[in-house]
C-alpha positions in Angstrom: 15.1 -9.5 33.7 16.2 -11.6 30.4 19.0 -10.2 29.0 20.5 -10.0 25.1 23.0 -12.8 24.8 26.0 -10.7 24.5 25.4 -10.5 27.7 26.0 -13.2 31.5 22.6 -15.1 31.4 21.4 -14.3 35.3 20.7 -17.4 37.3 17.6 -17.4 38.4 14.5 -14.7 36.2 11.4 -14.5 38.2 9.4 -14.7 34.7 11.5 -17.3 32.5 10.4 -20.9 33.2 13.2 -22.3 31.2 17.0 -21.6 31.1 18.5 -23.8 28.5 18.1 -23.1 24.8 14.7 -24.7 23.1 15.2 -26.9 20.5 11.4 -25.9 19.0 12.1 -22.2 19.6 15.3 -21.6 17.8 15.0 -19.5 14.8 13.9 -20.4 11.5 12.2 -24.0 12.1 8.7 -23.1 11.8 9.2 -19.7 9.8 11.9 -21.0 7.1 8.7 -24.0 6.5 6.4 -21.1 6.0 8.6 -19.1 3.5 9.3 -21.9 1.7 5.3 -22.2 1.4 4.9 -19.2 -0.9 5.6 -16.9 2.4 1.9 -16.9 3.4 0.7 -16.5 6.8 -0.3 -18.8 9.5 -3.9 -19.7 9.0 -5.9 -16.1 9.7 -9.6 -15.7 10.2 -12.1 -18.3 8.6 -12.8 -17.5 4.6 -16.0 -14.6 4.6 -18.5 -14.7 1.7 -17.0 -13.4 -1.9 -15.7 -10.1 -2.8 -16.9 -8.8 -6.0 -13.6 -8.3 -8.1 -12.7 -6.4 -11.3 -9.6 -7.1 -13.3 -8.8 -3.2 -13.5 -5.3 -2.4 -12.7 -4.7 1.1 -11.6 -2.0 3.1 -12.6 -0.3 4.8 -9.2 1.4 7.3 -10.9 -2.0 8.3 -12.2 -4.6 7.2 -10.4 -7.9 8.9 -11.5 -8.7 7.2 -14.8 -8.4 3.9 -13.0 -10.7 5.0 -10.1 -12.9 6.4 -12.0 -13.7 3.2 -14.1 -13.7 1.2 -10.9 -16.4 4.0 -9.8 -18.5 3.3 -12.7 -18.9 0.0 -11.7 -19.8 0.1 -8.3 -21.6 3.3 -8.6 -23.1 3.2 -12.3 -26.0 5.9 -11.6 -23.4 8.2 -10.8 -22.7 10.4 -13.8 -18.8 10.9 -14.4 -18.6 14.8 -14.7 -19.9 14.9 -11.7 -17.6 12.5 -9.5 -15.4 14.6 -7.1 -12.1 13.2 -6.0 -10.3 14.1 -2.8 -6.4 12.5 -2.2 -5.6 11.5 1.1 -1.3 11.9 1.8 -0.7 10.4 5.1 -0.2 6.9 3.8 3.2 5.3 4.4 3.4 2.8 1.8 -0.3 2.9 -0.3 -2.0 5.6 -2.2 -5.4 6.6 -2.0 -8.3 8.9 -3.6 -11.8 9.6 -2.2 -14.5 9.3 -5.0 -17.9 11.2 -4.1 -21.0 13.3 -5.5 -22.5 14.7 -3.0 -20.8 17.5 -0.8 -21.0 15.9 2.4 -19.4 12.7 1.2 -22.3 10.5 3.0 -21.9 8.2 0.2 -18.4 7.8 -0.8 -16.1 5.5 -2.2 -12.2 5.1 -1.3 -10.2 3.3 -3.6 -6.7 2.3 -2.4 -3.9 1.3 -4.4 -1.0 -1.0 -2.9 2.5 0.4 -2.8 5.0 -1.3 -5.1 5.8 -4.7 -4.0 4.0 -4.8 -0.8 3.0 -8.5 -1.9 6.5 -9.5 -0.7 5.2 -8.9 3.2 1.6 -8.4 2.7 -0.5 -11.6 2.4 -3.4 -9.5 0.1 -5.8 -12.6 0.5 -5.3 -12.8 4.3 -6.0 -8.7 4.2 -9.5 -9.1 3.2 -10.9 -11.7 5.2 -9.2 -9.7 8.1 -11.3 -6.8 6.6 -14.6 -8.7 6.3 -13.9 -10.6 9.9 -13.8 -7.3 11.6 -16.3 -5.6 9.3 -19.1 -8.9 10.7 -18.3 -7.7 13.9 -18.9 -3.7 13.2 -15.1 -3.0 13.5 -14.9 -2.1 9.6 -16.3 -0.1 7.3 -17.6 -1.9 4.3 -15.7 -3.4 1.7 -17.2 -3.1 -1.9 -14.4 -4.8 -4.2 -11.5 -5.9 -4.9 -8.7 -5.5 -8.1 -5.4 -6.0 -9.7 -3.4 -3.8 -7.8 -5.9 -2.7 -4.6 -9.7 -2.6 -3.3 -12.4 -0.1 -2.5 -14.3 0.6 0.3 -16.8 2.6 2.4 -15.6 6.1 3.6 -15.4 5.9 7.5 -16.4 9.6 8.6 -14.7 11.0 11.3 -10.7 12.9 12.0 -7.7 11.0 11.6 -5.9 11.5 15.2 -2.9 12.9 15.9 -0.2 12.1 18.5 -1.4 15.5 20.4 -5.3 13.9 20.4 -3.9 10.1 22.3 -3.2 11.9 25.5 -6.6 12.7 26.0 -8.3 11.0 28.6 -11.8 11.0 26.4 -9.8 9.7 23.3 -7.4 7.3 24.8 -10.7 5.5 26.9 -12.0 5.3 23.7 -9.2 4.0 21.5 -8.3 1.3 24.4 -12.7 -0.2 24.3 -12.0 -0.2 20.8 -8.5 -2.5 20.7 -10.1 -4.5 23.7 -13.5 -5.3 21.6 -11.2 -6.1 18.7 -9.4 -8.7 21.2 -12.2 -10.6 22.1 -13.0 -11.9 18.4 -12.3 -15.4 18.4 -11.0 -17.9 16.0 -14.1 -20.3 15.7 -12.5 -22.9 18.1 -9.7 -23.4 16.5 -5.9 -22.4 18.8 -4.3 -19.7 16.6 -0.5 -19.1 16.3 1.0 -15.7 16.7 2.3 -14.2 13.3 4.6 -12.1 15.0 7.5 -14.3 14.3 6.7 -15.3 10.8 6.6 -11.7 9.9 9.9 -10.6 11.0 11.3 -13.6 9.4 9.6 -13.1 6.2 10.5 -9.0 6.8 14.6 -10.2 7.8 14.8 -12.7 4.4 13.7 -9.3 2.6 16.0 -6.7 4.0 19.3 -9.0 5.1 20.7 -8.3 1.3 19.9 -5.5 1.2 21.7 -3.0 4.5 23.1 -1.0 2.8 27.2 -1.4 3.0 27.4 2.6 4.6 25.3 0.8 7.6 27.5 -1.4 8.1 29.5 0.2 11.1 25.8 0.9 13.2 24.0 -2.1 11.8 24.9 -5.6 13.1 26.0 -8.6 11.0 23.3 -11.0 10.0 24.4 -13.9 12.2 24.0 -11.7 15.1 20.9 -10.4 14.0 20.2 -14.1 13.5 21.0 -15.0 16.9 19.2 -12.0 18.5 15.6 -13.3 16.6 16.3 -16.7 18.1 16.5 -15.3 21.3 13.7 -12.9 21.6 12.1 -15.8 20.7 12.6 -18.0 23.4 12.4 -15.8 25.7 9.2 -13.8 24.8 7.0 -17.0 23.9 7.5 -17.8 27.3 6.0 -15.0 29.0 2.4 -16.0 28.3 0.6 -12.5 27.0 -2.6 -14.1 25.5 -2.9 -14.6 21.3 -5.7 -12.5 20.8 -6.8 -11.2 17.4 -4.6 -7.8 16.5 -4.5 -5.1 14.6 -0.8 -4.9 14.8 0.3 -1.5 13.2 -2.1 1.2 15.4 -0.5 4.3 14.4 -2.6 8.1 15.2 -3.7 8.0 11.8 -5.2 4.4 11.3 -7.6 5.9 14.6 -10.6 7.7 13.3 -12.4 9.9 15.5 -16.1 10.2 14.9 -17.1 13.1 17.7 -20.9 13.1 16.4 -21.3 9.2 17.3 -18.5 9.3 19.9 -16.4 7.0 19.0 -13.1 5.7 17.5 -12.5 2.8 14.8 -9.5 1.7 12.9 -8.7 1.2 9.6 -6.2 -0.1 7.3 -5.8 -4.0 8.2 -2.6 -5.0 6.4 -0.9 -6.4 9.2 -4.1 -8.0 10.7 -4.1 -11.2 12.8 -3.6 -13.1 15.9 -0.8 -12.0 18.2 0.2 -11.7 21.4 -1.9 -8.9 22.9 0.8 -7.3 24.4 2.4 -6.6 21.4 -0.9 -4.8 20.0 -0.9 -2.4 23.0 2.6 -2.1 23.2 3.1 -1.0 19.5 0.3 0.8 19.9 2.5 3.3 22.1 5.4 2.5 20.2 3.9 4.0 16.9 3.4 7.8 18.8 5.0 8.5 21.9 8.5 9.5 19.9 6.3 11.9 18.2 5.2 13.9 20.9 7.9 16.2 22.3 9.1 16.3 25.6 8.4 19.6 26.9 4.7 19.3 25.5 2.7 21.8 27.6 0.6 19.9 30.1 3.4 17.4 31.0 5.0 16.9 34.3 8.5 18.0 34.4 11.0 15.6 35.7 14.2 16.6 37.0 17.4 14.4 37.3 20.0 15.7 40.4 
């Protein structure tokens, strides 16, 4: 087993094929070239027919007068003192309001305002054609526009899940034919690069200056943190999980469960792209198994003599 290099490199590792430092893998090369290239990401999913766009900006402190004039473009027949609204809370770093008419919100419209400087580690423009890649392949709801500070599109009806719903055999069957159909969409020929590493160099640039000095005593220094990137690295590139396309931040509540159709589907594709696959199914897990307790009923106890 590969080993953090604090620590005596073993001798022989039944899955590394190479024991000397890589030249092409150390840290920085490639993603220090891409930051300095207006931080984008490495080429995503081919460009999808236009968006429509409106250069609205909406306030996200007060979001309603901005929806609503985004409303009255893409749904002009609608009549404004009737337009219901319906916030959603569970997002981490974006806000969002449901705009409907009718009751059982067949037709709605979600507008979704990005979180304050998101730009910095969200590539917007990559974000919708990862949206309209996987909306081509019935993976996405539809996507009706674009603006300053967001976009709208189609209410996806269903439950958000919770970490208490992924143990369920039913949902978890369903969740894992979902992620494996997402994993077969291809990159039209082309041999795409994992964005894993240019993300958490782009996220590391962000955050190095900024650990707070309190931290100091838990947190590492930056040359070791340095070091550590470099390693992982060399070491995981090596262990051949396929690059597959990924939706890279599966979290209970980006799963919606439609039980009328049967079905799961996942939203919000910020983090989009091609990956390793490992890492999709593996943060997959990541994102709720801390969140379920130990003792939850139904779990097999284990005891330690």
């Amino acid at each position: 087993m590969a080993v953090p290099p604090s620590a005596p490199q073993p001798r022989a590792s039944f899955h590394l094929r190479r024991h000397t430092p890589c030249p092409q893998c150390s840290w920085g090369m490639e993603e220090k070239a891409a930051a300095s290239a207006s931080c984008r990401e490495p080429p995503g999913p081919p460009r999808a027919a236009a968006v429509a766009y409106f250069g609205i900006s909406v306030d996200p402190d007060d979001i309603l007068p901005g929806a609503l004039r985004l409303i009255q473009e893409l749904r002009p027949h609608w009549k404004p003192e009737q337009v219901r609204t319906k916030r959603f809370t569970d997002g981490i770093t974006n806000k969002l309001v449901a705009c409907y008419v009718e009751e059982d919100m067949q037709d709605c419209v979600l507008v979704r305002v990005y979180g304050e400087r998101t730009e910095l580690l969200v590539d917007r423009e990559n974000e919708v054609r990862n949206f309209q890649l996987l909306r081509a392949h019935s993976c996405a709801p539809k996507l009706y526009c674009t603006f300053q500070n967001g976009l709208c599109y189609e209410y996806m009806q269903g439950v958000a899940l919770e970490p208490e719903h992924i143990r369920e055999p039913r949902l978890f069957r369903l969740i894992a034919l979902e992620m494996a159909k997402i994993h077969t969409i291809h990159a039209n020929g082309s041999l795409p690069k994992p964005i894993l590493w240019h993300k958490m160099h782009n996220y590391f640039t962000l955050v190095k200056n900024e650990i707070n000095p309190s931290l100091s005593a838990d947190v590492p220094k930056v040359e070791v943190l340095e070091r550590e990137l470099a390693w992982l690295k060399e070491h995981l590139s090596q262990l051949e999980s396929p690059v597959v396309f990924c939706h890279n931040d599966l979290l209970c509540k980006n799963i919606i469960y439609d039980s009328i159709k049967g079905h799961v589907r996942f939203i919000d594709y910020e983090y989009a792209g091609y990956n390793y696959q490992a890492f999709d199914i593996g943060n997959h897990f990541n994102e709720f198994a801390d969140r379920v307790p130990l003792c939850h009923p139904g779990w097999s106890t284990v005891t330690q003599s």
